[in-house]
NUVEXFI-733078 format. One line per 10 residues: number of its first residue (from 0); their letters; for each residue x, y, z of C-alpha. Coordinates in Angstrom, 1 decimal. Layout:
! NUVEXFI-733078
NUM) a) X Y Z  ...
***
This chain:
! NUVEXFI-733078
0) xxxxxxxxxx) 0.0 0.0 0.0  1.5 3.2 -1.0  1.4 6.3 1.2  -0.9 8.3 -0.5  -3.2 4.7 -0.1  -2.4 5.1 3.9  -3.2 8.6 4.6  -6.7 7.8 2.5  -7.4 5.3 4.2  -6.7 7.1 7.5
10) xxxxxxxxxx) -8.8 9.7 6.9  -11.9 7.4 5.8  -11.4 5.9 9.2  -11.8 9.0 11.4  -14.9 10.2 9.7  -16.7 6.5 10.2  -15.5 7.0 13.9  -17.9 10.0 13.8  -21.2 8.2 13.2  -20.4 5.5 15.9
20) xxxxxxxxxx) -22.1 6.1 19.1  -20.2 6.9 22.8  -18.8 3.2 24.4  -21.2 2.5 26.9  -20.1 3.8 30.7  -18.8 1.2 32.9  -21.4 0.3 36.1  -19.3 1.1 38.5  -17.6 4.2 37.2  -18.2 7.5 38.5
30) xxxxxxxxxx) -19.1 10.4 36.7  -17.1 13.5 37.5  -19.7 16.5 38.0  -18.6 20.4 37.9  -20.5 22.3 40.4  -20.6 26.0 40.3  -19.0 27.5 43.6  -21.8 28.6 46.2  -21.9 30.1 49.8  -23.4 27.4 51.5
40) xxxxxxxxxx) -19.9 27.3 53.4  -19.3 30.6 54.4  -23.3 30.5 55.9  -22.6 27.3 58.3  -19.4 29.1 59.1  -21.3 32.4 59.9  -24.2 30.7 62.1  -21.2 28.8 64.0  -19.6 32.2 64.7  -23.3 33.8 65.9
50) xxxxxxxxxx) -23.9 30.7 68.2  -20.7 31.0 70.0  -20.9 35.2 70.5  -24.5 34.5 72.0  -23.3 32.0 74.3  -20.5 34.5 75.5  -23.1 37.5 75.8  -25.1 35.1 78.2  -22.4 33.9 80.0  -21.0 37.4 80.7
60) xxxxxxxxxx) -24.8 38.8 81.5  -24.7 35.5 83.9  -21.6 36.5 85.6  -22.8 40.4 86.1  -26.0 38.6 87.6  -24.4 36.6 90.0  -21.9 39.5 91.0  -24.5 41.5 91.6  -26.8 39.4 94.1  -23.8 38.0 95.5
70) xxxxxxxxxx) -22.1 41.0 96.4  -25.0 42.4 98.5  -28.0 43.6 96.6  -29.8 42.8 100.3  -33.1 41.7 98.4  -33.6 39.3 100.8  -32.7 38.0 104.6  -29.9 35.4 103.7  -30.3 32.4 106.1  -27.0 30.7 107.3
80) xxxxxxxxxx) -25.0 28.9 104.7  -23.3 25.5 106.0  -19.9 25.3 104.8  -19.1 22.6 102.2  -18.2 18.8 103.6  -21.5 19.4 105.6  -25.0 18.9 104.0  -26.7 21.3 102.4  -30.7 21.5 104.3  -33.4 23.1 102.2
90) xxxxxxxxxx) -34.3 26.8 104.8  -38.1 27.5 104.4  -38.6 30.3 102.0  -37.1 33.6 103.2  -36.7 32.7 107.0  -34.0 32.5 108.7  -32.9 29.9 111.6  -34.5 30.6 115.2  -31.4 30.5 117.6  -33.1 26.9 118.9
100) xxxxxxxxxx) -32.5 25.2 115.7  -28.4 26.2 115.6  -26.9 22.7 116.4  -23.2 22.6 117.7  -22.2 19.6 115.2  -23.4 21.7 111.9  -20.3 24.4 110.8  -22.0 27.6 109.3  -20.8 30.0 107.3  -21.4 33.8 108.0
110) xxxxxxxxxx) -22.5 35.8 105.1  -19.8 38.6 104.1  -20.2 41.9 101.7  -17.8 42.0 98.9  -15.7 45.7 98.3  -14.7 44.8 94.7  -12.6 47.9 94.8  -11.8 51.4 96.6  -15.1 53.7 94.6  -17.0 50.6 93.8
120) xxxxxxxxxx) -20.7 51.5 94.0  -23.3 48.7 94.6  -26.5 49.4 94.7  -28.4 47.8 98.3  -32.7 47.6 98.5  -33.3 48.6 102.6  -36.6 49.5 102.9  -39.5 48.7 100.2  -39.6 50.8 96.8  -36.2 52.1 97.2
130) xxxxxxxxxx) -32.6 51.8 97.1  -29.5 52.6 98.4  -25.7 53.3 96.7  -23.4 51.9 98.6  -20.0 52.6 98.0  -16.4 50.7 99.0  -14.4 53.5 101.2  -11.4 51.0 101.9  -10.4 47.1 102.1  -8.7 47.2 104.7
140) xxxxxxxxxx) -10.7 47.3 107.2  -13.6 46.3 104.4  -15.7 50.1 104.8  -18.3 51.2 103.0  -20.1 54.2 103.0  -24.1 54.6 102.5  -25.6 57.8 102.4  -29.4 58.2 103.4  -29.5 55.4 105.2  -31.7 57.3 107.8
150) xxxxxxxxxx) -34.0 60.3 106.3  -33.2 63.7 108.0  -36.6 63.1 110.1  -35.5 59.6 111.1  -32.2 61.2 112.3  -33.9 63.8 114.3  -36.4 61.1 115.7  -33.2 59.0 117.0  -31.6 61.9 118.9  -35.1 62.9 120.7
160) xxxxxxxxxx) -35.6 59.3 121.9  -32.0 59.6 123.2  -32.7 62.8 125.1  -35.9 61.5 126.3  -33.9 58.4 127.7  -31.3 60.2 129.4  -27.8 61.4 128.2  -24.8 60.7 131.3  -21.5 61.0 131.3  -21.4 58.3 134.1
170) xxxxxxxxxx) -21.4 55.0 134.4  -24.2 52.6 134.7  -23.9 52.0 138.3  -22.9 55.7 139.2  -24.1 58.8 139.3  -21.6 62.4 140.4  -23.0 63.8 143.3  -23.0 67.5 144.3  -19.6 67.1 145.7  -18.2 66.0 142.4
180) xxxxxxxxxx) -17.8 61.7 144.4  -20.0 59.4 142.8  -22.7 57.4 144.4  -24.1 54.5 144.0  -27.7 54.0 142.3  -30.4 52.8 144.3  -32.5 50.1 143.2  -35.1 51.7 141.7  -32.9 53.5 139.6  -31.0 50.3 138.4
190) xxxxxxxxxx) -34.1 48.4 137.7  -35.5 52.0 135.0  -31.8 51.4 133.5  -32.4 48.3 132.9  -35.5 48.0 131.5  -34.7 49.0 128.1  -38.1 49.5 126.9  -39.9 51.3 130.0  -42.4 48.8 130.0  -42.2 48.2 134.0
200) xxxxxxxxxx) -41.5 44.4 133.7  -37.5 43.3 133.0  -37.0 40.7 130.4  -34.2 38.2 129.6  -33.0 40.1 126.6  -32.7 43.3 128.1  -30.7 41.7 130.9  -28.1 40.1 128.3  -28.0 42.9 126.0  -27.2 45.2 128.8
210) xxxxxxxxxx) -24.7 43.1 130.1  -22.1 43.6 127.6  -22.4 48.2 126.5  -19.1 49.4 125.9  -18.9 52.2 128.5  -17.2 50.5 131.3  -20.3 49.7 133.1  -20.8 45.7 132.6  -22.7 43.5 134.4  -20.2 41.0 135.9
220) xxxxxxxxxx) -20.9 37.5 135.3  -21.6 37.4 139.4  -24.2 39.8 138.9  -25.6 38.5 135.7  -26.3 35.2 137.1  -27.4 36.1 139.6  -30.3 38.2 138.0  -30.6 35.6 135.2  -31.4 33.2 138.1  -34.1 35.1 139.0
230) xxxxxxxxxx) -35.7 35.1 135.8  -35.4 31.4 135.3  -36.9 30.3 138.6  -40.0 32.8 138.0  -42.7 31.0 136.2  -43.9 34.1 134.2  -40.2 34.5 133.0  -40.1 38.5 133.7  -39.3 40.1 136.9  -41.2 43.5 138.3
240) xxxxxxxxxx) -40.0 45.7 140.4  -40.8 44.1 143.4  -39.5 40.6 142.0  -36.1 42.4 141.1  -35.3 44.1 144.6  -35.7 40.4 145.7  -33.2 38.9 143.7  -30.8 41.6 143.4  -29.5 41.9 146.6  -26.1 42.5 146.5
250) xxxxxxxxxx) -25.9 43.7 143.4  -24.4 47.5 143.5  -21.7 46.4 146.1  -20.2 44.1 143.5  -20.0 46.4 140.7  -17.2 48.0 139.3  -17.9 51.1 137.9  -15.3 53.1 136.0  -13.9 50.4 134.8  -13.8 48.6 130.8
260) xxxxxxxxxx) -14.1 45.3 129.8  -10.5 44.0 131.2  -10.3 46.0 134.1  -8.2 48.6 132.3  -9.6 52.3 132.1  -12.1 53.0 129.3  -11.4 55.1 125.7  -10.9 58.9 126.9  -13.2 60.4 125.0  -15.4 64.0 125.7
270) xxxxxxxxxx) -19.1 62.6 125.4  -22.3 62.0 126.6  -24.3 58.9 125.6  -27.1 56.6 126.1  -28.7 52.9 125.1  -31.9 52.1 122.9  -32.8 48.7 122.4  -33.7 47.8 119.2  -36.0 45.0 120.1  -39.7 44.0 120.3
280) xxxxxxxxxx) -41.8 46.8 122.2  -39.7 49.4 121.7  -40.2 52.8 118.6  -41.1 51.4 115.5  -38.2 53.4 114.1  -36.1 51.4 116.1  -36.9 48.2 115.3  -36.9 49.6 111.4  -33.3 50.4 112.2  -32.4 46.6 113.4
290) xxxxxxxxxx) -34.1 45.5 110.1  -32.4 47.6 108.1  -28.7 46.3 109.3  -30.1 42.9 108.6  -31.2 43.2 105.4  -27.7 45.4 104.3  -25.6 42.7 106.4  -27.4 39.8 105.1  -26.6 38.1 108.4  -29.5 35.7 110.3
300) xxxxxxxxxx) -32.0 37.6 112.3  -30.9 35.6 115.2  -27.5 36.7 115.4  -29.1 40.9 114.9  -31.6 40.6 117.3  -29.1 38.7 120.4  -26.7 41.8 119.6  -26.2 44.5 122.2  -28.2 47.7 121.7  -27.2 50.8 119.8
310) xxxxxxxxxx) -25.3 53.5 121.6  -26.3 57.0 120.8  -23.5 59.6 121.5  -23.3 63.4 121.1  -20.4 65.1 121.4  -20.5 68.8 122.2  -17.6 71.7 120.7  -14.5 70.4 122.2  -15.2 66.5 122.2  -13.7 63.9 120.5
320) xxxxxxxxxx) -13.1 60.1 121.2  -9.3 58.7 120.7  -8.9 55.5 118.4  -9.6 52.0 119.3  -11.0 49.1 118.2  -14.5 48.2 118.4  -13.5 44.2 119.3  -10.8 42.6 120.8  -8.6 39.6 120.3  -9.9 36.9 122.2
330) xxxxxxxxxx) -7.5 34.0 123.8  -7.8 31.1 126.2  -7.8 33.6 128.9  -10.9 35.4 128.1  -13.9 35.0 127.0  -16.8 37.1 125.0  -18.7 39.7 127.1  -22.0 38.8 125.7  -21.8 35.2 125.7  -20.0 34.8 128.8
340) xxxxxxxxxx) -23.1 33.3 130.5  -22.9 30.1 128.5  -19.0 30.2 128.5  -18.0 26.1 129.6  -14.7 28.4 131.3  -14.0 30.6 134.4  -12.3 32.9 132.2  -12.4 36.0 134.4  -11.7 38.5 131.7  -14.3 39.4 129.6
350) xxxxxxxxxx) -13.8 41.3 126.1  -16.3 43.0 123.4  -16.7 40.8 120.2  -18.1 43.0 117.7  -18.1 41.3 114.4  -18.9 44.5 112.2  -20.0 47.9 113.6  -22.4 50.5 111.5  -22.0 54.1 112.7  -24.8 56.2 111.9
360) xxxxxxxxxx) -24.4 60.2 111.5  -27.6 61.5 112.8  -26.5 65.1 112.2  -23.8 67.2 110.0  -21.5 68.9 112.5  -21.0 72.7 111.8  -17.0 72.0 112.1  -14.7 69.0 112.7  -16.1 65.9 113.7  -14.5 63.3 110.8
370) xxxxxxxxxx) -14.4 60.0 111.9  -11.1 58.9 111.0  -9.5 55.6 110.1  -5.7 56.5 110.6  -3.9 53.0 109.2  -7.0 52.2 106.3  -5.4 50.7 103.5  -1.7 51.7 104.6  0.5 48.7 103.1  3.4 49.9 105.2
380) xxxxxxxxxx) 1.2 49.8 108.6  3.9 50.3 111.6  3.2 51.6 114.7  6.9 52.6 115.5  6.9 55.0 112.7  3.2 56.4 112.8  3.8 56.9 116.6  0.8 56.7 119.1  -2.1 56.6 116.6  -4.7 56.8 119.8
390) xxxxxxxxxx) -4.1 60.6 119.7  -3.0 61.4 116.4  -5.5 59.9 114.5  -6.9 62.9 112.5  -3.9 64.3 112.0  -2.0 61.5 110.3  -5.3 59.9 109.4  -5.4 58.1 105.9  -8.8 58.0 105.2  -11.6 60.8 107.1
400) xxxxxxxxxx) -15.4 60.7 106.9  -17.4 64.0 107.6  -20.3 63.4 109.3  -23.4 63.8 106.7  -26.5 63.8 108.6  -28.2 59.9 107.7  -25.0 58.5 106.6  -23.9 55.4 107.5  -20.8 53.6 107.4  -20.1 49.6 108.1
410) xxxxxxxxxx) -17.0 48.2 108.4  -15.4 44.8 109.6  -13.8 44.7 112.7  -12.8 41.0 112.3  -11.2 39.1 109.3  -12.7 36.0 108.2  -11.0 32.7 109.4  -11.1 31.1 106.0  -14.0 28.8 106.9  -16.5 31.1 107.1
420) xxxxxxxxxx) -16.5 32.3 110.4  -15.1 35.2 112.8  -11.7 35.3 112.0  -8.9 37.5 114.2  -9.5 41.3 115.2  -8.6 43.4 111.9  -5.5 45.8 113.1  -6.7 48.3 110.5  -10.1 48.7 111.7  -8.4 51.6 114.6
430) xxxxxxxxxx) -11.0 54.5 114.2  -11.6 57.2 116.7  -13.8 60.8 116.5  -11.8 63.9 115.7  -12.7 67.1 117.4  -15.9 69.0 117.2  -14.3 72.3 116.6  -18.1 74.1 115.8  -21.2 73.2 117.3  -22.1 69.2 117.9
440) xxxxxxxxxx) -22.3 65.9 116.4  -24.9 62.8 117.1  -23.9 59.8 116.4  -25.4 56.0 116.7  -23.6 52.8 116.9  -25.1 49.3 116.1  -23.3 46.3 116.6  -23.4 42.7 116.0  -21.6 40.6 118.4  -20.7 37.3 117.6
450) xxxxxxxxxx) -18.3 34.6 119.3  -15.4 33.6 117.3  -15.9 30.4 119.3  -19.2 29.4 117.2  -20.1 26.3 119.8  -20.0 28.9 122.2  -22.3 31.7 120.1  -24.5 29.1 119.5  -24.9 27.5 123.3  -25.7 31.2 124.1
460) xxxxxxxxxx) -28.6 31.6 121.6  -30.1 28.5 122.7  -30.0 29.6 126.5  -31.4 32.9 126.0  -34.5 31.1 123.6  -35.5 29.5 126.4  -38.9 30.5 128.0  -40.9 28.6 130.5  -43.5 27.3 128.7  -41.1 25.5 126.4
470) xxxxxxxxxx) -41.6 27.7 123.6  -38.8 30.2 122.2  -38.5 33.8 124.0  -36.9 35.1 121.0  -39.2 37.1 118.9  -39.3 35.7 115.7  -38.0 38.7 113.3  -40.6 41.4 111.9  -41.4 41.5 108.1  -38.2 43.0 106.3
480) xxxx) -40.2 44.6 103.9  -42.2 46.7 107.4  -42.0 50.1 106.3  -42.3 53.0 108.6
***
């Protein structure tokens, strides 16, 4: 075949190749498809990306939430936590524990407000249909600040009560007589200074709250059992007038008047003061008062309402109060002035426990006045160099507070002991009154004393919830949301 033959033939080929149809496919071959690019990828991706920022929105809304309530919003009376390793018991709804149902082998925790930060405002619910700012002063001690705590009318209304009461310079046992030598009280007296809220009949609460005030006058623990005997063995539980004289004998020589809680001389200070009790049958404004520091503490009812009563003081141009502590350090040697009755020791000194203290202003002093808190947040705290901080607290004070009329401020006298509990006496917590350099100031101080020994705190509530009839002497607490 020649090659002009070939290339014929060839191309004859080809062109029957054209009219033949397509090999059939294979079964199991796979056809390859093109597919024009979409965005069905970048959508998934996007709706990935959505799910996860709404997630961290809620978590971070979740986190401000619990901040917030946990940092002392006081919506609600908190009941006593147990600590974790014991079980966890279901409280009824909003009450708290009567001192009878405290049980030596449960561990509780005390509730504690948070400072965040020196400026940090939180706002705190008090009475109904309004609330409160609340700001951090220092951390150390833990101070806040809260103004109109108490309206310029509840302010006056505290200060006339006091004068009505009875303002002294003395001591409880004591009066000056004309001759400038003090004299003992008669009877009759005592028993009016005793009961707390004038209602001619003396109760056990008025007894024990009395028996640990702050200004050198407590009841020893002779004369307090001695009195509490008297109450247990009545059958209606009270003592009148008559009933007291009975059991008191004895009672005026054993005091010792001008003397503080150890025995060593009290606070020099330029004052004059007196007590309201804060409990049942007493001003409503009073007992508003005692609801109020709950609610803002968020500590049990029980532990408020056991607490000594508040201290009203006014302080005329010239007087002052050097700094001190509120509490003391307690030690095998001593034992807690208000719980000393139930105390399993014969410790013979007794010492104030005071876990926090809130200090109301009642009035705005013309001039001078500050309450000052010389060592508050001082990281290089020494007493050698700062010298003798009892007298030269305002003028090497770090932090000073003028008194505005229905401010209040709470601080800590006592750290926590890491289990939550009273912990030791917080150095930094040292505070006195500067001068009144122009007109007068009125101030109130409530305090919640509680044993850093927590058998012994709650030994003590049981005894003083004991009535004859078997039934609790304690009043259960008022309604939180009571307005005035």
């Amino acid at each position: 075949m020649g090659e002009y033959e070939y290339e014929d033939r060839l191309r004859g080929l080809e062109e029957e190749s054209r009219h033949f149809p397509p090999p059939p496919r294979h079964p199991g071959g796979r056809e390859r498809v093109h597919i024009q690019k979409s965005s069905v990828c970048s959508r998934a991706y996007f709706v990935v990306v959505m799910a996860f920022f709404h997630l961290y929105i809620i978590n971070i809304i979740a986190l401000l939430l619990y901040v917030h309530y946990n940092t002392g919003s006081g919506e609600q009376d908190v009941p006593l936590e147990k600590s974790a390793g014991a079980p966890r018991a279901t409280p009824a709804e909003h009450q708290t524990p009567s001192p009878a149902s405290l049980s030596p082998e449960l561990s509780f925790r005390l509730p504690r407000l948070e400072g965040i930060r020196v400026g940090h405002v939180q706002r705190v619910s008090l009475v109904p249909d309004r609330t409160h700012n609340m700001r951090t002063l220092s951390l150390k001690p833990l101070l806040f600040e809260i103004p109109g705590f108490l309206s310029a009318e509840e302010s006056s209304v505290v200060m006339q009560l006091a004068q009505l009461k009875g303002l002294t310079h003395s001591s409880l046992f004591t009066a000056p007589d004309t001759d400038g030598q003090e004299e003992q009280l008669t009877q009759d007296e005592l028993f009016s200074l005793l009961d707390l809220n004038q209602d001619g009949l003396l109760q056990r609460e008025e007894i024990l709250s009395l028996s640990h005030s702050t200004d050198g006058s407590w009841l020893s623990s002779y004369n307090l059992r001695k009195i509490h005997t008297g109450l247990e063995t009545n059958p209606s539980g009270v003592l009148s007038l008559q009933e007291f004289k009975l059991v008191s004998g004895g009672v005026l020589q054993y005091s010792a008047a001008g003397q503080g809680l150890d025995g060593h001389a009290e606070v020099r200070q330029r004052s004059t003061h007196t007590r309201l009790y804060l409990g049942e049958g007493t001003h409503h404004l009073l007992k508003s008062i005692r609801n109020r520091v709950t609610r803002l503490t968020r500590l049990p009812s029980s532990l408020v309402d056991l607490s000594e009563p508040m201290e009203v003081v006014r302080y005329e141009q010239g007087g002052y109060s050097h700094a001190h502590h509120d509490s003391s350090s307690t030690n095998p040697d001593s034992s807690c002035a208000h719980t000393h009755l139930a105390a399993n020791n014969s410790a013979s000194k007794q010492v104030a426990c005071r876990y926090l203290t809130l200090l109301l202003h009642l009035n705005s002093a013309d001039g001078g006045g500050e309450t000052s808190f010389p060592v508050a947040d001082n990281r290089t705290y020494e007493e050698e160099v700062l010298g003798d901080l009892s007298q030269q607290y305002c003028d090497k004070g770090n932090l000073k507070v003028k008194p505005v009329s229905g401010t209040a401020l709470l601080w800590y006298n006592h750290l926590s002991d890491g289990n939550g509990w009273v912990g030791e006496l917080d150095e930094f917590s040292l505070h006195g009154d500067c001068l009144v350099t122009r007109g007068f100031k009125w101030t109130g101080s409530v305090w919640v004393n509680i044993d850093p020994d927590q058998q012994q705190q709650e030994r003590y509530q049981r005894l003083v919830s004991w009535h004859p009839d078997g039934q609790s002497n304690t009043p259960e607490h008022a309604d939180l949301h009571q307005d005035l």
